[in-house]
Every structure is written in structure tokens, then in C-alpha cells.
Phi, psi and omega in degrees: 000113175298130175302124191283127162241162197282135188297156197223076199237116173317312190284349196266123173299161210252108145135149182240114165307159203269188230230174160276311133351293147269026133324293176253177186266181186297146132126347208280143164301320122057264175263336179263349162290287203314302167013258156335314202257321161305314173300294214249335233248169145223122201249030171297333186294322177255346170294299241259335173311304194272137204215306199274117165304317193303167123098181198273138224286131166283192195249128188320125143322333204249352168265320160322306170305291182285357145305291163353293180302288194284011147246351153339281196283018163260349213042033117326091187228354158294134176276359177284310193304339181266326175294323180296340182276349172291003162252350190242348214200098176317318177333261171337314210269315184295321151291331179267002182077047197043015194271177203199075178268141197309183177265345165302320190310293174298274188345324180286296192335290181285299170323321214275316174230067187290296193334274161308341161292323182257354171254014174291351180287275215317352183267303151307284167006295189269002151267338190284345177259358161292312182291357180072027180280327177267134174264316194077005192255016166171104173262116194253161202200135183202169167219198202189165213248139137241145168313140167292189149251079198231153174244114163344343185243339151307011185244152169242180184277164158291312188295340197252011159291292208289292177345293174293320176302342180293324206256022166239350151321303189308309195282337190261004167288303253239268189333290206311304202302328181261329175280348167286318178299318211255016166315299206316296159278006183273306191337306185281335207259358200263177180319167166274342193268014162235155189253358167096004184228039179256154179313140179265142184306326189280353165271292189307334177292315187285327168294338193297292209277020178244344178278295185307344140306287166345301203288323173314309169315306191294337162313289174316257218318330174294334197278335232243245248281337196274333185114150164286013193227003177287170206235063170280167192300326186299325221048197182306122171067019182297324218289106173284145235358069176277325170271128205298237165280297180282022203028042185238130179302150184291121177330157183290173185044020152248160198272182165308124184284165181327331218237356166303122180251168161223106180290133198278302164318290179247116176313308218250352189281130177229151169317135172220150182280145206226119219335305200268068040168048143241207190236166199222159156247120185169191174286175155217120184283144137225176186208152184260136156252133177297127175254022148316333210175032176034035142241163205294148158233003145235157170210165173182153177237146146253170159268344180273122147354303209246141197304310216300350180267004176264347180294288244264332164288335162297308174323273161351309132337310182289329182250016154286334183277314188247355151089013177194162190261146165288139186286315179227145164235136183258137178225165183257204161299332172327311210251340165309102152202166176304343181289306195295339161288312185272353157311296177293352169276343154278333160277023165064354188276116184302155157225119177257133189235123173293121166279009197115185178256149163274152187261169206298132179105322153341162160259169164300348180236329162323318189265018154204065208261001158279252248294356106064288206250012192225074172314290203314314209283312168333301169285003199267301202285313179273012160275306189279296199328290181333309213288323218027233163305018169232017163297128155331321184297354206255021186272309200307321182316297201291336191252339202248354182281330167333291194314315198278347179273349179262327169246058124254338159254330193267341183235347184073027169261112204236349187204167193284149166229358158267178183235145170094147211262338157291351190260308189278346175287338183281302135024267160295013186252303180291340154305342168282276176000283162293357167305306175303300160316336167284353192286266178291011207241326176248001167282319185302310176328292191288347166294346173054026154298146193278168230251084166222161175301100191309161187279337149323297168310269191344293197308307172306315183303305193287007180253353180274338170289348175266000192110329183292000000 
């Protein structure tokens, strides 16, 4: 008797149209990303954009939106890959409803509403604290180097700026002076379809690139004349190596040292040092994380390598989105300084700030016989010590290194794919976001509830949409 197998017939039509539903099983992220973006968001801000009757019915903003969201949190951040997956992926097909809008669609989509797309983290950010996912009882604050989408070696120096620019002023200098001796015999020798006095592309190329020097230099040196302390798109003292040797910024009227650099792809873009000890062109992302449950509740990008000028705008931050402060924050050393201490002691907020190791050979108190002229810091360093494994501080590792490790190892997110530090601060909101989103999508999960938005959220969704 031959073995009976399940029928296997490709041709056969369906039919009842399939249900959307059953695509994934109940309970799938999914349904609850679509949910969600349907239910709880208020999406007036991009509803309210479209005006124009004319011309054929666009694809629902609010299904765009939430193709994005799932595929954030999916790492889906290429958009060819996501339009592809909406021809390839049930997943993906159980949120656009089987519709398969192209990757220009979404690219315009998302360029088009860069803004509201990134100010959608406060709106989850207050459903994850309505699902009771935020304590606000302990907050950890960190930042992670990401790549620009810049290549590092497109950047130059000021000296290798001031160098080229001599010299290709010279070679195009050097041409115009020989095509003026020589009309007469370029005349005979050019084509018949040229009149003989057009630019030859290897000049013209060298002018392209002597005007983008130009424009680089002139950057650097304005950024050199305004002060470490202007409120430039970079912010203070952002500009890698702006500051000299002697680490004091250049005087007025002085030029920019030799090693101030500027990348020619992305402008806005800095040196950044890079885990396995070389350098990147890129950011420094940060984030607060709540250690209820790992989510962000602040976020910022920067251009400066070091951390310490992001703490008091992430705190800060943190009680613009929910309207109330964390009783403690944990920071590592980066960000440990006196200023920053006594910022949080005037917002009332405990703070554990790592001051640094004591160096080797020290005593217990010898070894932070530098903080001297830094009281907080002094007590700061004998408060972590004194707790030892019951420091409030060992907190910082376990809740905020976790977050950067699910998305830059678990989602792949290693590098920026827009350009210019506004565009990537919106950028890093929806990498937030989506982040977030996963947050109540899997307590809903594990409740084994059926897969609609709980109605807490929703009640919540409707004060965040009044304003409340």
C-alpha cells in the first residue's frame, strides 16, 4: 500500500477570498504594529497635508505609516527591500492589505513627512506608559557611535584643503594660459561639431572640485570665527579636531588647526572613534532608557564624540515627553562631570555618574585625591564605591547597553541611510519608535490575548490626541 500524501496543487483557485487575518497567526506583531497605527496614533499631522482632488487616489498614509513602523522593527531600513517585501512576505502583505506600493512611493512618503514620522516616538512613548511599561524609577543614559552614510576617507583636512586648493587654482589657471597661446592651433585640430573654446572635462572636473574645496574651507573657518559656544546645526565644540593640541579653541581671527576635518558626502558628519579601536564618519546616537522594561524615553543625536553635553537634554527631555522626571539616573564616565551634577541636584534627580577607576596602586581615598576641586564628584566616586555590587550604578549596564544591542546587532541597524544631523535625528526617532513598539506588542503577546489593541491603550491614545 503506497503512502498517502496531502494534496499539493498549485492551480487550484481559491474560492473564498483569503481573510488578511490569516495570513500570520493571532497574536503575530504584525497585527499589532497595523493595529496600533490604525487605533491609538493620531495621524492628522500627515492626514492633514493632502488637499489636492485632483489626480488618482493615493496609497492611505496610515498603511505607509505602518509599513515603515513594521519594518523598522523588523530591519527592514532598506525601502527596495520593503517594497520587495510586499510582494514576498505575508507578514509585510497582512499590514499593507495586500496593496504593493513601489520604493520611490514610500521614499517621497517618508521624505515628504520626515518631521511627523519622527514626532510619532511621543505618541507611543504614552502608550508604552499607559500599557505600564514606563516606572521613570530608574533611568539609564548612554550613546553608540553609528555610521554616517559617508565614507571617511571622503573627508579632508584644513592643511590638505589650504594644499589643494593652491594646486588645482594653479592647473586650471595653467590651461586657461595655454588655451589662450594656442587658438589658433586648437582651431584645426578640434572636431567639426565643437567651436573649440569648450572647457575639456578634466578641467572642468578640477573646477567642480576646487569650488568644493572652497566651499569646505569657508565652512571650517566660519565654524573657527563663531566660537565653541555657537548654537550651529553641529553644536558646541562639535567640529572634529576644531579644537587644537592645546585643546582651546582658535582664536579670533585665526584660522582652523591643520586636522579640522570636513566630510565632502555628508557635511554634518564627524569623526567618530570606533568600537574595534579605528574611526568612522558618523554620529553619537543617545538614549534614556527606562529600566521597567527597556524603553527609550528620550532620544538625540549628535556630532560630538563625547557624551557628557547630552545628559542634562536627555533628562530633560525625558519629562517633556511624559510630563514627569526619573527619581535616578545612571551615566557611565563619559558624561561624569561637576557641572552635570550639580544640574541634576537642582532637578532634584539622584544621579549616579561614573567618575572614572581609581588609578592602580592608589588608596581608597588617594584614589580620587583629582576630584579635590570637584566636591560632587568626590562624593560621587565614594557612593559607587561604599555600594559595591549594590550600586544603584551596575544598573546602567544591564538596562541601556541591551537597547543598543537589539538594534545594531539584532536589527542591524549599523548605519544612517539619510544625510544631514536633522534629517538623522528624525531618523533615530523612528528607530525609537519602533523599538518601542515592540515593547507592548510583546506583553500583549505573552497575555495570550486576541491580537487587537488593548482598550487602555486606545482610552490613552484618545488624551494624547486632545493634547493631554
Amino acid at each position: 500500500m503506497s503512502k498517502t500524501f496531502r494534496a499539493w496543487d498549485v492551480d487550484q483557485g481559491w474560492v473564498l477570498p483569503p481573510s488578511l487575518h490569516d495570513f500570520v497567526p493571532p497574536g503575530h506583531l504584525a497585527h499589532f504594529v497595523r493595529d496600533t497605527v490604525r487605533e491609538a496614533l493620531d495621524l492628522s499631522a500627515i492626514l492633514g497635508s493632502y488637499t489636492e482632488d485632483r489626480g488618482q487616489p493615493p496609497y492611505h498614509p496610515a498603511m505607509l505609516v505602518a509599513l515603515l513602523l513594521y519594518g523598522y522593527s523588523r530591519g527592514l531600513y532598506s525601502l527596495r527591500q520593503l517594497a520587495r517585501a510586499c510582494e514576498e512576505r505575508v507578514d509585510v502583505m497582512a499590514v499593507t492589505g495586500l496593496q504593493r506600493p513601489d520604493f520611490r512611493t514610500i521614499s517621497d512618503f517618508r521624505k515628504r513627512h520626515l518631521a511627523a514620522l519622527g514626532d510619532l516616538f511621543v505618541q507611543v512613548l504614552r502608550l508604552c506608559r499607559a500599557a505600564g511599561l514606563v516606572k521613570l524609577g530608574h533611568v539609564a543614559i548612554d550613546g553608540t557611535k553609528l555610521r554616517a552614510n559617508a565614507n571617511r576617507n571622503r573627508a579632508m583636512s584644513y592643511r590638505r584643503m589650504r594644499e589643494a586648493e593652491a594646486k588645482l587654482a594653479a592647473e586650471v589657471a595653467a590651461w586657461f594660459a595655454r588655451a589662450e597661446a594656442a587658438d589658433s592651433e586648437e582651431d584645426a585640430t578640434q572636431e567639426r561639431d565643437r567651436r573649440g573654446d569648450e572647457m575639456p572635462a578634466w578641467v572642468a572636473d578640477r573646477q567642480r572640485r576646487l569650488e568644493t574645496i572652497r566651499a569646505a574651507k569657508a565652512a571650517l573657518e566660519a565654524e573657527a570665527a563663531s566660537g565653541p559656544d555657537h548654537d550651529g546645526p553641529n553644536g558646541p565644540g562639535a567640529s572634529s579636531g576644531m579644537r587644537g593640541r592645546n585643546g582651546h579653541w582658535p582664536s579670533p581671527g585665526e584660522p582652523p588647526p591643520d586636522k579640522a576635518q570636513r566630510n565632502f558626502t555628508d557635511p554634518d558628519s564627524r569623526i567618530q572613534p570606533s568600537p574595534g579601536g579605528g574611526v568612522i564618519a558618523g554620529y553619537n546616537a543617545g538614549a534614556a532608557v527606562d529600566a521597567a522594561h527597556g524603553v527609550i524615553v528620550a532620544h538625540a543625536v549628535q556630532t560630538n564624540p563625547a557624551d557628557f553635553a547630552a545628559l542634562i537634554p536627555l533628562v530633560d527631555a525625558v519629562r517633556v515627553n511624559l510630563g514627569a522626571k526619573p527619581r535616578e539616573v545612571s551615566a557611565d564616565a563619559g558624561v561624569a562631570s561637576e557641572a552635570n551634577l550639580n544640574a541634576m541636584a537642582a532637578r532634584g534627580i539622584r544621579a549616579y555618574l561614573a567618575p572614572g577607576r581609581a588609578r592602580h596602586g592608589d588608596g581608597h581615598e588617594a584614589g580620587h585625591r583629582r576630584f579635590t576641586q570637584c566636591p560632587r564628584m568626590a562624593a560621587m566616586a565614594r557612593t559607587i564605591r561604599r555600594a559595591g555590587c549594590r550600586s544603584r550604578y551596575r544598573l546602567r549596564k544591564q538596562v541601556v547597553e541591551p537597547v543598543f544591542g537589539q538594534i545594531k546587532q539584532a536589527r542591524g541597524f549599523r548605519q544612517f541611510l539619510l544625510r544631514g544631523l536633522d534629517k538623522l535625528r528624525r531618523e533615530w526617532a523612528m528607530l525609537c519608535t519602533a523599538h518601542n513598539l515592540l515593547k507592548p506588542a510583546k506583553a500583549h503577546a505573552r497575555s495570550n490575548k486576541p491580537t487587537t489593541v488593548p482598550a487602555h491603550i486606545t482610552k490613552q491614545s484618545a488624551l494624547i490626541h486632545t493634547g493631554c
